[in-house]
N, C-alpha and C positions, 0 to 999 in steps of 0.2 A: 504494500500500500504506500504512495507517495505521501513524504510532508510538505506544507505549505507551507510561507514566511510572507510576511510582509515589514516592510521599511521604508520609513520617511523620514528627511531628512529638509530643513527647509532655513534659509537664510534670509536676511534683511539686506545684507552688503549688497548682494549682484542683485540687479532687476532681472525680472523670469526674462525676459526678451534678452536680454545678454547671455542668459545659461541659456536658454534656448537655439538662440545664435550658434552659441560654440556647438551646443553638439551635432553640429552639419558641419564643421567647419574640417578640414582635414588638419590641420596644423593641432589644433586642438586636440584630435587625436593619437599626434605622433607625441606629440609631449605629454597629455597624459600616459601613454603605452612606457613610454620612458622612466617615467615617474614609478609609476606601481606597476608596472609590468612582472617583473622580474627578470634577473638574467637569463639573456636566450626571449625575453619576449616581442615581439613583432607583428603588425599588421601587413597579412597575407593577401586581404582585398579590401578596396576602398571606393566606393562609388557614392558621388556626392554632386548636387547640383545649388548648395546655397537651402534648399529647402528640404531636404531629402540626402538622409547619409546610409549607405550600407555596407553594414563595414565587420570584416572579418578578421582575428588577431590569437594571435596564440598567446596565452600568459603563461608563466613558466615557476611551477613551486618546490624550492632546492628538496631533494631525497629526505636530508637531516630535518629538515621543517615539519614532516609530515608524520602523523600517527602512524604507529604498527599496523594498526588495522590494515591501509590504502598501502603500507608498504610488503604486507603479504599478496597483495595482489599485484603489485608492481612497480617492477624494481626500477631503478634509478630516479632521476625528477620528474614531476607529474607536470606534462605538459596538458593544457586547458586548450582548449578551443572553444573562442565565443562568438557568436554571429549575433550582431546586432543589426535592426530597422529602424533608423527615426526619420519622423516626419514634422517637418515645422506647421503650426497649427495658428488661429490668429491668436490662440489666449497660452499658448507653450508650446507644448510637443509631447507626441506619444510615441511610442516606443516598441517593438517584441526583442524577444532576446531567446535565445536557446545556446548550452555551452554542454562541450563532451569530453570523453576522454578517450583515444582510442584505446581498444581492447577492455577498457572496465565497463560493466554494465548496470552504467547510471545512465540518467537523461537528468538535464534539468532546462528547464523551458518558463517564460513568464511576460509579462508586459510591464511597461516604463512608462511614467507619466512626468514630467515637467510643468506645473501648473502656480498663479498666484494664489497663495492661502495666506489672507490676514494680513493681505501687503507684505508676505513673504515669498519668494523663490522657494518652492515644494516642489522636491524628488520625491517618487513613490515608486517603490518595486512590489510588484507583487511573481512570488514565483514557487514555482512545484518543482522539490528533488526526487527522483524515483531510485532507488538501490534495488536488483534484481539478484541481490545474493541472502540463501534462506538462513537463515536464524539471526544474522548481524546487519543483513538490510537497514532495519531501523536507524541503528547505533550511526551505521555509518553517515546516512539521509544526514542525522542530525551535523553530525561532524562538518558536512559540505555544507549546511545551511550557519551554519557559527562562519566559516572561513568566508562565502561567500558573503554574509553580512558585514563580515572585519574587511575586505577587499571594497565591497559597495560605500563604507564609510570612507575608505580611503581615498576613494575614487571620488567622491565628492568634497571631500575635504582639498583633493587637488584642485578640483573647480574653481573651487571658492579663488583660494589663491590665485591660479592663472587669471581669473579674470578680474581680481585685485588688482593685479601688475599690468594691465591695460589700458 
């Protein structure tokens, strides 16, 4: 059975139409990848026209970083594959996201919203892990929803700043 998470994350600093902005933006992309990517990480495809970004990246999580669990199933660094949708909207941007691993049999898949709340810049992820392995499936879900949530803070956390220094 998959778990669900959801996360929101919302700021006064950046108006939504500048977070919004960036994330169509390619440049925005490669610096954020830089940022939190980790070593070895990199965007594989990028197609973007100013309102519309699609865009696919590998993130990369060192061997030693990772639970016993993910390292019984496979060895060395856990390369991530994320495929993201956005589209700019008049009031933000919405979002799909699906990310893998090859040879581990998880999915994780969800939708992204960028929206004004309260006169703030609000991120929202909502998103579903599925682990297809029998008696630790659970355990594991959870594990990939805690990194996932530590990565997605992160990953907004860079926002903020990049688009501080603008």
């Amino acid at each position: 059975m998959a778990a669900s998470f959801t996360q929101s994350f919302s700021t006064s600093v950046v108006p939504v139409d500048a977070y919004a902005d960036a994330i169509v933006d390619r440049t925005f992309w490669n610096d954020r990848l830089a940022a939190v990517g980790g070593p070895g990480g990199r965007i594989t495809s990028f197609e973007g026209d100013g309102k519309k970004a699609d865009v696919t990246q590998v993130q990369v999580i060192a061997k030693d970083l990772l639970p016993q669990a993910v390292t019984a199933f496979l060895p060395g660094d856990l390369e991530i594959e994320r495929h993201e949708i956005w589209t700019r909207t008049a009031d933000g941007a919405d979002g799909r996201f699906t990310a893998s691993v090859a040879g581990a049999p998880a999915t994780v898949d969800g939708t992204l919203s960028i929206r004004s709340v309260d006169k703030q810049a609000t991120v929202t992820v909502h998103g579903e892990v599925e682990v297809k392995v029998p008696l630790i499936g659970g355990r594991i879900e959870k594990m990939i929803i805690e990194q996932l949530q530590e990565l997605i803070k992160a990953e907004h956390g860079f926002a903020v700043q990049w688009l501080e220094s603008r």
